[in-house]
ChimeraX commands (.cxc) that place a marker at each C-alpha (Angstrom):
marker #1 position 142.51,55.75,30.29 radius 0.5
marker #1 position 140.01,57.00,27.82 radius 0.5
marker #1 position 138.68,55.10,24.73 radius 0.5
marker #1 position 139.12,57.57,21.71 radius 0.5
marker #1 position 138.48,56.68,18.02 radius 0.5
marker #1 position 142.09,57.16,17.57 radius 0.5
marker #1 position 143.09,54.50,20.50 radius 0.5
marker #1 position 140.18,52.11,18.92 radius 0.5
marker #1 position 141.33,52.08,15.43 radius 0.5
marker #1 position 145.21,51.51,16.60 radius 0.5
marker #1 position 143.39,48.43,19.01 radius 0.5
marker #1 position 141.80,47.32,16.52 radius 0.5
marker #1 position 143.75,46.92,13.55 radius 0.5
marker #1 position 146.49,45.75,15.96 radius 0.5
marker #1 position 144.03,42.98,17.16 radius 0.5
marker #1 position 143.16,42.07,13.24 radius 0.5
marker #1 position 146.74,42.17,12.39 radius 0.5
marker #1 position 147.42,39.24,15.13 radius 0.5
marker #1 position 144.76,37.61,14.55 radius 0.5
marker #1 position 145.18,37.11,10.76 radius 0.5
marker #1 position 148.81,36.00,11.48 radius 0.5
marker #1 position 147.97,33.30,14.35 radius 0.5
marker #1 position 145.28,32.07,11.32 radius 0.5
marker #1 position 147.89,31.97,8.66 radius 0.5
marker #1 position 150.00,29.67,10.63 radius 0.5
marker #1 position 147.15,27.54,11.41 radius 0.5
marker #1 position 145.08,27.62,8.81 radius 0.5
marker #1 position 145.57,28.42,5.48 radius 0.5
marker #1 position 148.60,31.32,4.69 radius 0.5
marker #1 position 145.84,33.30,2.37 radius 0.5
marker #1 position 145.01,35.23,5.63 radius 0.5
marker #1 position 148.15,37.29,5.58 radius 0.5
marker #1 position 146.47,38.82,2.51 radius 0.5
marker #1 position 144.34,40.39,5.61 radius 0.5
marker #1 position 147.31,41.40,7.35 radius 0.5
marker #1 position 148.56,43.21,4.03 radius 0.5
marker #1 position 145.34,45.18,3.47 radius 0.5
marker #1 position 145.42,46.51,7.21 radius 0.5
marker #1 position 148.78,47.35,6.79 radius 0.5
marker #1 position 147.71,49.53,3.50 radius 0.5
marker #1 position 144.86,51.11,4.91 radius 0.5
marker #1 position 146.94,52.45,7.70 radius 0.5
marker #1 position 149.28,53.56,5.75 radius 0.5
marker #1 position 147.43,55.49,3.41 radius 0.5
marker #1 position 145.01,57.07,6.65 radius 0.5
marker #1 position 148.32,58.10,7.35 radius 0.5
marker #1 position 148.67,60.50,4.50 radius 0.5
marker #1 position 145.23,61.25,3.78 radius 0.5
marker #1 position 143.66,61.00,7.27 radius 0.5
marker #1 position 140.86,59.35,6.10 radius 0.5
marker #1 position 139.81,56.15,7.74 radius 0.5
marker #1 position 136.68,54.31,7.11 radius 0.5
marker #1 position 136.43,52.74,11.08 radius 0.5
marker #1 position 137.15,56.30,11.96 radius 0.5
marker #1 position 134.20,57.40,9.94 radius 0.5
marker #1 position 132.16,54.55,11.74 radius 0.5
marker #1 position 133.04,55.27,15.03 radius 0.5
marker #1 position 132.34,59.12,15.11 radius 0.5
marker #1 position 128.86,58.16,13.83 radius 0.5
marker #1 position 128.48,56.12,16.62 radius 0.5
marker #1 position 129.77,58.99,19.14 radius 0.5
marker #1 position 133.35,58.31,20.31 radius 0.5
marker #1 position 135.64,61.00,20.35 radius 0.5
marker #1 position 137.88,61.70,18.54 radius 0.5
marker #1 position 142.01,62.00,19.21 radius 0.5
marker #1 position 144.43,64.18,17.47 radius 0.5
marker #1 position 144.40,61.81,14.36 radius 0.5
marker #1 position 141.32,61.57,13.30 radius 0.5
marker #1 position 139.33,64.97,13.76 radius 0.5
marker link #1:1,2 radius 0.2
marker link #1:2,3 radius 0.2
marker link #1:3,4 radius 0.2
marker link #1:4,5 radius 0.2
marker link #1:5,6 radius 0.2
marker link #1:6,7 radius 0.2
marker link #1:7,8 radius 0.2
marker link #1:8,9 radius 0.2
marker link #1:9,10 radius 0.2
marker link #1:10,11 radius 0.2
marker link #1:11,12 radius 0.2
marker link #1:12,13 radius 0.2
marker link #1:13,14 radius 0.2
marker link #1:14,15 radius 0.2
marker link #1:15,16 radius 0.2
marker link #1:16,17 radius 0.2
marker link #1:17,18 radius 0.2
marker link #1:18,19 radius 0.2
marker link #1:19,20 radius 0.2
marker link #1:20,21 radius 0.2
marker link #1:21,22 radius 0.2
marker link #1:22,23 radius 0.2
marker link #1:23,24 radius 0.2
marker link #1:24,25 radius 0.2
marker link #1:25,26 radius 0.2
marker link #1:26,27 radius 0.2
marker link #1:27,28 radius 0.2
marker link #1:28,29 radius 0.2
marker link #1:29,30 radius 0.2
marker link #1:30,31 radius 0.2
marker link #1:31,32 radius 0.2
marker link #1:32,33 radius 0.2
marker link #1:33,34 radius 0.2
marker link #1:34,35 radius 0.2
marker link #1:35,36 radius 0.2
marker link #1:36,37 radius 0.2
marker link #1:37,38 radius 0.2
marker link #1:38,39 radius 0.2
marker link #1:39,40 radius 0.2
marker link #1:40,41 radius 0.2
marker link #1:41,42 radius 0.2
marker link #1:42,43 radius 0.2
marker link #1:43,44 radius 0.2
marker link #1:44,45 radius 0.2
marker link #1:45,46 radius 0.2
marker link #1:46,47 radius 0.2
marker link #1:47,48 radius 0.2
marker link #1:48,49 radius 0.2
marker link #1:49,50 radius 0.2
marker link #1:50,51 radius 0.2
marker link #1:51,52 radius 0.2
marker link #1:52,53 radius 0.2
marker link #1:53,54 radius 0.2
marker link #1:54,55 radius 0.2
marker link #1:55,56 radius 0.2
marker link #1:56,57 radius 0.2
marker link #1:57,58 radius 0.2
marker link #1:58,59 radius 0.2
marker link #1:59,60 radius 0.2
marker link #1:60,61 radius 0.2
marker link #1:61,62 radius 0.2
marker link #1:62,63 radius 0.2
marker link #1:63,64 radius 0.2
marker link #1:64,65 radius 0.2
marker link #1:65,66 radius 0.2
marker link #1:66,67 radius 0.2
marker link #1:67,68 radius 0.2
marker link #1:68,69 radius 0.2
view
């Protein structure tokens, strides 16, 4: 399987997402404010396609998916 900015982003804001949680339970619950602004930037690169890790990540030559061309 391929890396593709597409398959990076989804890794990584997956890996942010879990990793914000696991420090809200153990540290302070101020993190989830984390989780909540992942959550909105996906969901607004949803409608207008534009995602600043995309942007990052083409500039630093991986290809791109079907998402983010």
């Amino acid at each position: 399987m391929k890396m593709n900015i597409d398959r990076f982003v989804f890794a990584f804001a997956g890996f942010v997402v879990l990793l914000s949680v696991l420090l809200a339970w153990q540290v302070h619950q101020g993190w989830l404010l984390l989780t909540g602004f992942i959550g909105l930037n996906l969901l607004q690169a949803a409608f207008t396609g534009f995602c600043p890790l995309a942007k990052i990540l083409k500039a630093a030559g991986l290809k791109p998916g079907q998402a983010f061309k």
